[in-house]
N, C-alpha and C positions, 0 to 999 in steps of 0.2 A: 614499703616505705615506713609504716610503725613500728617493723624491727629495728632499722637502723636509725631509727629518734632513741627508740630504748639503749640501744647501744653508746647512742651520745651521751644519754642522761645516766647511764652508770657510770661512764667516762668520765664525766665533769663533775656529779657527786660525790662519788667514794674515789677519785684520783685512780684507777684500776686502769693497766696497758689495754692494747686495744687485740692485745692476741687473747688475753685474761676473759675479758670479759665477754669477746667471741662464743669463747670457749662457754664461758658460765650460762652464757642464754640463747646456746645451741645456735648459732646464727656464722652462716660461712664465711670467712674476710674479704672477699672475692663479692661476697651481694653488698657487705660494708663498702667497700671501697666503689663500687660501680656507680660510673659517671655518664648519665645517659645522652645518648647519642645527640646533633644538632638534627631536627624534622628538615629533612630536602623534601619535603611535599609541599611546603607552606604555601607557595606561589599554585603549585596549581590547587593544594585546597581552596584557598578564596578563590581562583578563580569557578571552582565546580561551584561553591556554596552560589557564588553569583548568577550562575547558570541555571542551578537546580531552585532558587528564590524568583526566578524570574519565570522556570518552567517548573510547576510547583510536581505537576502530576506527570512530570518526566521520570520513568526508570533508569537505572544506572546503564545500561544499555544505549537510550537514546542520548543522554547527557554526554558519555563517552563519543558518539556519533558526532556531535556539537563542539565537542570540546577539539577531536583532530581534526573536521572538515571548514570548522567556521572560523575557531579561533587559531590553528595552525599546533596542536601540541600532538606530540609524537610521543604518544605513553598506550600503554596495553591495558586489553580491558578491567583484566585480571587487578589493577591498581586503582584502577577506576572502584569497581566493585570493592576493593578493601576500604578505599576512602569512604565512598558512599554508607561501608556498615560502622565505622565509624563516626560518623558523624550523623547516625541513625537517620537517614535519608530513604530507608526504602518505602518504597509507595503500597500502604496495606489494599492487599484486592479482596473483594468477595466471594468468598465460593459459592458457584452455582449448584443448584442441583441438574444435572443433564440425563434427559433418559435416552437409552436407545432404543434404536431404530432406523429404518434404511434414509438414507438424504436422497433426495429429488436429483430426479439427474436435469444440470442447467447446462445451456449453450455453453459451448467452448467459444471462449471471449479472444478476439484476433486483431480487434483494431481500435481504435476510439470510438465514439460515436456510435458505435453497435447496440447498446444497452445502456440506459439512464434509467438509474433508480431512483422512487419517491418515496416516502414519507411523511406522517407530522411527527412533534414533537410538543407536549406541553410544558408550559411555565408560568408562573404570575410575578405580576409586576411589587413596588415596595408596597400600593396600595388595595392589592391583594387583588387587580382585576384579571381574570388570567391572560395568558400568553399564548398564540396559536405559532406555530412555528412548522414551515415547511424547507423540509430539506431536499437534496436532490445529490446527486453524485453520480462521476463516470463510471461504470461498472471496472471495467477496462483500465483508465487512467488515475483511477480512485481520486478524481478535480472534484472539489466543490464549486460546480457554476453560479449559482446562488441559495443565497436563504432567502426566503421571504417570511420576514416577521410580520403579524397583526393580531388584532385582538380574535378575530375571524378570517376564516380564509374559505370562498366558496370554489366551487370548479371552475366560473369566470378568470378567478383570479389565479386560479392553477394555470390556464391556458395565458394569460398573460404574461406570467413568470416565463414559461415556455417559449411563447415569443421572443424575449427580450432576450434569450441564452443562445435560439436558434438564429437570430441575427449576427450573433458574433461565431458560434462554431459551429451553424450548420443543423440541418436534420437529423435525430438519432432515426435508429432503425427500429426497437421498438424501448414501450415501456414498461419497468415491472413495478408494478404497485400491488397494495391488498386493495379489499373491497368496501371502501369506505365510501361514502355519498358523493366526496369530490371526484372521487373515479368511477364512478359509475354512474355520472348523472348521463343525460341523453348530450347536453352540450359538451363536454369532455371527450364522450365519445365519436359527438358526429367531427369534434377538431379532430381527433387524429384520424380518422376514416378521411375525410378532406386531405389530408396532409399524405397521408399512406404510413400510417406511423403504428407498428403493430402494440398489440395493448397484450401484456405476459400481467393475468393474475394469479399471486399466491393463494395457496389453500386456505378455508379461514381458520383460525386457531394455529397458525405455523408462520411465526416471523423470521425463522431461517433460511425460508426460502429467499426473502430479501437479504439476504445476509450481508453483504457489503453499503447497505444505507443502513442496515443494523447495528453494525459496528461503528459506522462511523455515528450515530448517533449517539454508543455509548461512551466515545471519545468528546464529541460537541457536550455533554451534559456535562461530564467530569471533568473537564478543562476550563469550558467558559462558562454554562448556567448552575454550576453547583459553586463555581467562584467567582461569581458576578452576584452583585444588588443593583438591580435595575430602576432607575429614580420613575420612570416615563416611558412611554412608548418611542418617545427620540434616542432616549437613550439607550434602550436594550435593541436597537437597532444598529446604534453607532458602536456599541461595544460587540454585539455579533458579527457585524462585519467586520472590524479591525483583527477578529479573532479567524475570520474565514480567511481573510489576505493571509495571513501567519499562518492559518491549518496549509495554504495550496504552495507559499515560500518559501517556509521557512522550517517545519516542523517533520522530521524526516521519518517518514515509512517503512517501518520492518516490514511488510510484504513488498516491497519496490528496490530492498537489498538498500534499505536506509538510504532513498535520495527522498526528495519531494515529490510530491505530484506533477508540478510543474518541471522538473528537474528530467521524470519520465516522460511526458507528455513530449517534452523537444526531441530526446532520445526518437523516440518514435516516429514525431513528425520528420527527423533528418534521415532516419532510415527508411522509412516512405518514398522521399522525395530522390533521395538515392539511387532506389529502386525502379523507380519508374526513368530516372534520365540514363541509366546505363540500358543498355539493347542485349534483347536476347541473343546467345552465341548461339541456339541448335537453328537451323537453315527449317523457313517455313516449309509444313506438309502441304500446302494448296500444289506446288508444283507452277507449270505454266498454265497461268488464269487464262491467258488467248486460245489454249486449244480447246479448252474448257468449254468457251462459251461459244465458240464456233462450229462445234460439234464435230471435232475430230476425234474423239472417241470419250472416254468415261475419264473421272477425276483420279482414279487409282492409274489408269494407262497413262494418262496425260501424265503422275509423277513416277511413273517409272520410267518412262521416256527421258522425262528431264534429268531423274538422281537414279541411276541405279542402284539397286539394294546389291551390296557386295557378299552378305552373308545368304540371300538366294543364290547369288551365280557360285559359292563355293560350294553350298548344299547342292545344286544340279550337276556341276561335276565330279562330285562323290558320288554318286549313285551311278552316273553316267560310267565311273572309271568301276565299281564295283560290275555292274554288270557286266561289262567287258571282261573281265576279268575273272571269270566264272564265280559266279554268285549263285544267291537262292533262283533255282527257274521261276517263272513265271506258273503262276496255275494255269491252267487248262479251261 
């Protein structure tokens, strides 16, 4: 751009052609004369900048996610991502240091409800009292059931949290927590012994082994309490949970193949429910239960009687036709 201002300014002081003066301050007429393009992105840059203002710790990734599922735009990631480094948008992360070493081997996770992880979380309020915060999540369906905010939270109010989750979807099968006093007081324990509710604790010193309320806690801090100023205990409750609706809604999940939680959660319950109303095609092995119980012979006779196995009767007339037919003799 300062080339061809210079080019102006020899042009209109010293009266010099425009091929002269090209010529004199090395500069091509082809960058002189070039007339830059009209931006066909304008409509969707504002709309990402609106997206990406509103999702501040969104990556260009999930904002691409939001921009073709929510608001209807048919554009490739590739474009997303050029806009995004344009308009210096990407989200700086921190590098950890990781060491290795082998990972715990965890349950193969198959259904909801199978495993609910806990957690706390600290924060303080604008008056510096702190923030006790307990989280919770489906292993499985990565939901946020609830948070329970307070200044304090004892194992009482753990098992209360718990009630009020298990009223709406049910008993999980177990839980995995570390070993902190709210999990391991004797009433904590003797609720889930009462309930049949198995208790999976992590090793001490290894929060990986929670790893999915790990993560989602590193997502709840850097979304809502690293950008949240909470006035009161009213309020860092009202802005937590408006934040939890949004995490389970609206906020889509690169491990769920970017839908929501809730979005997988239906997925699942209608493939369930599917499941169970379609009937199995292979014909029960009981055979006939009446001869069963009547004592005409053994449950293997009774279903051979009823279903003949066809791949016995073709194996006995193979051997039947071999021997006839001069085969291996018999031993002696």
């Amino acid at each position: 751009m300062s080339a061809r201002r210079d080019v102006t300014l020899v042009m209109t002081e010293h009266r010099l052609s425009e091929r002269r003066t090209c010529r004199l301050l090395e500069v091509d007429r082809s960058t002189y004369r070039y007339e830059p393009r009209p931006d066909r992105n304008a409509e969707l840059r504002a709309a990402l900048l609106q997206v990406a203002h509103q999702n501040r710790r969104f990556g260009y990734r999930r904002l691409w996610v939001v921009l073709t599922k929510r608001h209807g735009w048919k554009i490739g990631i590739g474009r997303v991502h050029r806009l995004c480094q344009q308009e210096r948008l990407a989200v700086p992360r921190l590098k950890r240091k990781r060491l290795k070493g082998l990972a715990p081997i965890n349950p193969l996770l198959i259904r909801p409800n199978q495993e609910w992880s806990l957690d706390f979380v600290s924060d303080a309020l604008a008056s510096g009292r702190v923030l006790r915060v307990l989280t919770m999540v489906d292993s499985y369906t990565r939901e946020c059931p609830v948070i329970e905010v307070n200044t304090g939270i004892s194992g009482h109010q753990v098992t209360r949290a718990l009630d009020k989750v298990i009223e709406q979807r049910g008993l999980p099968a177990a839980l995995r927590c570390d070993n902190g006093p709210e999990f391991t007081s004797r009433h904590f324990i003797g609720w889930c012994e009462e309930r049949k509710i198995e208790r999976i604790y992590i090793q001490p010193g290894k929060p990986m082994q929670n790893g999915y309320v790990e993560s989602f806690n590193g997502r709840f801090r850097d979304e809502c309490l690293n950008a949240s100023w909470f006035l009161n205990l009213a309020d860092a409750r009202q802005k937590i949970e408006t934040w939890r609706r949004s995490y389970n809604a609206e906020r889509p999940h690169s491990s769920l193949d970017y839908r929501t939680p809730e979005e997988f959660a239906e997925v699942c319950s209608g493939l369930t429910s599917r499941m169970a109303a379609t009937p199995p095609d292979r014909p029960s092995a009981v055979g006939d239960p009446t001869a069963v119980l009547a004592g005409k012979g053994s449950l293997d006779a009774a279903s051979s009687r009823t279903r003949p196995c066809p791949l016995r009767a073709a194996v006995q007339q193979n051997i039947s036709a071999t021997d006839g037919s001069g085969g291996m003799a018999k031993r002696q």
